[in-house]
PLY file of the C-alpha trace (Angstrom):
ply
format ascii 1.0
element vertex 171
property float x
property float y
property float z
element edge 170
property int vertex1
property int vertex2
end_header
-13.61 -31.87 -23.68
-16.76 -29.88 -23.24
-17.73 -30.41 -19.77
-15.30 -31.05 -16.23
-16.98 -31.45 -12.93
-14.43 -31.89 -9.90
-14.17 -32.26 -6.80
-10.88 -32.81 -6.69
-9.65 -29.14 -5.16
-6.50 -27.39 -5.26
-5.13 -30.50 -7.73
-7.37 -29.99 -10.45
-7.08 -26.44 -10.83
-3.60 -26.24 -10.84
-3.57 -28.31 -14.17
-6.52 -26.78 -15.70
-5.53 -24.48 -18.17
-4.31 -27.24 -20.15
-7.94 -27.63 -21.13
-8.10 -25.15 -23.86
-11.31 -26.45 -25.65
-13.16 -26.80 -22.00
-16.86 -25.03 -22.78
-18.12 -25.57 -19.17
-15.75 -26.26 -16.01
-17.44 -26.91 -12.93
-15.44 -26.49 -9.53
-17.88 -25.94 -6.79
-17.21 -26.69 -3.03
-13.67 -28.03 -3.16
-12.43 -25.32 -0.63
-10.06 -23.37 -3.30
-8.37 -20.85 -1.79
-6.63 -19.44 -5.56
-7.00 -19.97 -9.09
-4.19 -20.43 -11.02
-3.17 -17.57 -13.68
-3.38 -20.39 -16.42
-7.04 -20.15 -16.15
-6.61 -17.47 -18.50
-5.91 -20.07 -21.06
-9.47 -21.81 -20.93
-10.06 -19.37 -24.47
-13.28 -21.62 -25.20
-14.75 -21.55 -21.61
-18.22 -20.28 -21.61
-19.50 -21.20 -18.04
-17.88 -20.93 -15.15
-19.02 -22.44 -11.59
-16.66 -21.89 -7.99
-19.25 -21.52 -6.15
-18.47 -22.18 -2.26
-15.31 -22.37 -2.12
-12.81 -20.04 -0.24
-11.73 -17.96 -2.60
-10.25 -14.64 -1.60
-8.83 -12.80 -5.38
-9.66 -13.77 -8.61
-6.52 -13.50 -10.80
-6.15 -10.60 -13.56
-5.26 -13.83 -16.51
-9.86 -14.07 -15.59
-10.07 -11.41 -18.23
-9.11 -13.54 -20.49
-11.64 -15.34 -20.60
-13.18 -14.09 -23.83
-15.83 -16.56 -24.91
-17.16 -16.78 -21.08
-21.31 -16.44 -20.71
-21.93 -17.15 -17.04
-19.93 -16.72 -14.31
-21.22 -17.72 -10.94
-18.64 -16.63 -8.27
-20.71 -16.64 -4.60
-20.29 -17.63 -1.69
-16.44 -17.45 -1.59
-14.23 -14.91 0.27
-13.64 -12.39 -2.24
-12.89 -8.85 -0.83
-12.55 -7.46 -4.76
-12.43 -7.95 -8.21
-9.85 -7.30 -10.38
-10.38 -4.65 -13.00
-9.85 -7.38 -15.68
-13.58 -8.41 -15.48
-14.42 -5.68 -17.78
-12.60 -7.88 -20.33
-15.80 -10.21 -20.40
-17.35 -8.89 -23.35
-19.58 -12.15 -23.93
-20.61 -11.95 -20.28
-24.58 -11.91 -19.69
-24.46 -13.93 -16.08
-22.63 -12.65 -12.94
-23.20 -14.08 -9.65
-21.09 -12.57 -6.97
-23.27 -12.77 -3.92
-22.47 -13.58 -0.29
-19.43 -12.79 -0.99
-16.52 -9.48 1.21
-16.64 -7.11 -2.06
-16.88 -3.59 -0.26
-16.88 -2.01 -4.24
-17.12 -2.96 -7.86
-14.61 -1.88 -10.07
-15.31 0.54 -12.93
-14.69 -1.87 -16.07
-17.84 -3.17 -15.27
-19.21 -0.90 -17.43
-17.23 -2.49 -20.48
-20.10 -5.62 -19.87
-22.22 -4.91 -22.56
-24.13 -8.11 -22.58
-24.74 -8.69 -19.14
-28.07 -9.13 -18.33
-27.99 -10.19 -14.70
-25.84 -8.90 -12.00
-26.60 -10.53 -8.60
-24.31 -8.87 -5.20
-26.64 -10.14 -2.64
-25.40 -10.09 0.62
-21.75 -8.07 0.54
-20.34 -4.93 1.64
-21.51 -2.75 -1.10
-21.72 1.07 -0.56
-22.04 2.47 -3.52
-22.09 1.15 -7.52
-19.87 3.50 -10.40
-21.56 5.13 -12.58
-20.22 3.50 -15.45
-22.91 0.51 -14.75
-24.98 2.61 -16.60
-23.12 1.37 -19.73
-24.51 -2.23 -19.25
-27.45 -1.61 -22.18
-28.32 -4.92 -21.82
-28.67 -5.10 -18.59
-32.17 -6.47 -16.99
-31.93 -6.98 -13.12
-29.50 -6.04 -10.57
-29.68 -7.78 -6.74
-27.82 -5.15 -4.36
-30.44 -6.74 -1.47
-28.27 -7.02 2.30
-25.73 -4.72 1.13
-25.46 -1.44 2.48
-26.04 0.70 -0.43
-30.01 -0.22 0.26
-29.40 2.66 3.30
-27.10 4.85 1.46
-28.71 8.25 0.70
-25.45 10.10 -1.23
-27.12 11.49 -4.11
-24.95 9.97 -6.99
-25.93 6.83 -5.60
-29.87 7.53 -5.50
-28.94 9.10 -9.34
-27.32 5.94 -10.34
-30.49 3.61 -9.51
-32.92 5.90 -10.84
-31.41 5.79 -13.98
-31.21 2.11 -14.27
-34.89 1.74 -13.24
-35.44 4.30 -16.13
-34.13 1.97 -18.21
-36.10 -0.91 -17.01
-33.86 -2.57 -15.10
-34.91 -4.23 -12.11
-33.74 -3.33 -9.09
-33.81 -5.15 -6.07
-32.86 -3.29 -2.63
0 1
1 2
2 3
3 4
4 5
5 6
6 7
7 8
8 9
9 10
10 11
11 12
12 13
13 14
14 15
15 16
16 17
17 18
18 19
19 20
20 21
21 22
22 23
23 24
24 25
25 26
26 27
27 28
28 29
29 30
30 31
31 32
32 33
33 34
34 35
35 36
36 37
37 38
38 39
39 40
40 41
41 42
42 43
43 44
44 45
45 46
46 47
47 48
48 49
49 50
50 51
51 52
52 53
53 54
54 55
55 56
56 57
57 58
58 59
59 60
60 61
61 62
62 63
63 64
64 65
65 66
66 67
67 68
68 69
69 70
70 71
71 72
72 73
73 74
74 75
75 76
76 77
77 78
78 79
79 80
80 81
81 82
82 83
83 84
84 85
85 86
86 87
87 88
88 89
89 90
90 91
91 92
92 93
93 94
94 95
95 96
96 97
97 98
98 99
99 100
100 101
101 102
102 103
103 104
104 105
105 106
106 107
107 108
108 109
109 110
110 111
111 112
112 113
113 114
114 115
115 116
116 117
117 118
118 119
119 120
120 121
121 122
122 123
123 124
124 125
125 126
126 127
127 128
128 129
129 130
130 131
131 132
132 133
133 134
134 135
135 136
136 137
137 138
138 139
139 140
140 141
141 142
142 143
143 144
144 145
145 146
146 147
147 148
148 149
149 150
150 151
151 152
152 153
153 154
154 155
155 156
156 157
157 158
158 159
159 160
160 161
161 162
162 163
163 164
164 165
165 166
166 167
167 168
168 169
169 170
């Protein structure tokens, strides 16, 4: 199966990671509240949609997710991500926005193809330095968080070293 679109909530997802050769699985607005750890088992996943949706956690079986491109993630509850993410070594898309997340974790360094990371609109104070590892890297969206009126001077040396290496920040 290449492709699953649902609308079918809590149901589907509880049976999806008998879906191993899913490329693309589609689950937005269905009012999840969890993902099941069999997730983990999508190994040929490449895109992942949840957008709005009432998600809270992501579970650490995510990591798994080894062949996974894009991952768009907003508008959902989450209050953090688990450290697994750095797992996504194929990851170039990350879409977190208008989400809780007071923090990123660390691992997100480990994202060595990432090329966009948007966390519009969340409770972000500060980003770890190991971002800086992201050489691929070419936009970041930290707008409506409040690291845009954080003055600590890691954080003002973090973003001036991604916009000396061309990344685009937006504030």
């Amino acid at each position: 199966m290449r492709i699953l679109e649902s609308d079918a909530g809590n149901n589907c997802a509880n049976s999806i990671g008998n879906l191993k050769n899913l490329n693309e699985l589609k689950l937005n607005f269905n009012y999840l509240t969890r993902l099941p750890d069999s997730i983990g088992f999508l190994s040929s996943l490449e895109l992942l949609w949840l957008t709005s949706n009432q998600l809270s956690v992501l579970p650490r079986s995510i990591g798994k997710l080894e062949s996974l491109k894009d991952l768009y993630i907003h508008r959902n509850n989450l209050t953090r991500l688990p450290e697994s993410i750095g797992k996504l070594h194929n990851l170039e898309i990350l879409y977190i926005h208008d989400n809780q997340l007071t923090n990123i974790p660390s691992s997100i360094g480990e994202l060595q193809k990432l090329r966009e990371l948007n966390l519009r609109s969340n409770h972000i104070k500060s980003i770890p330095e190991s971002i800086l590892n992201c050489n691929s890297l070419e936009a970041i969206d930290l707008t409506e968080n409040p690291i845009a009126h954080n003055q600590d001077l890691k954080t003002l040396h973090i973003l001036k070293e991604l916009e000396n290496k061309e990344v685009t920040i937006f504030l």
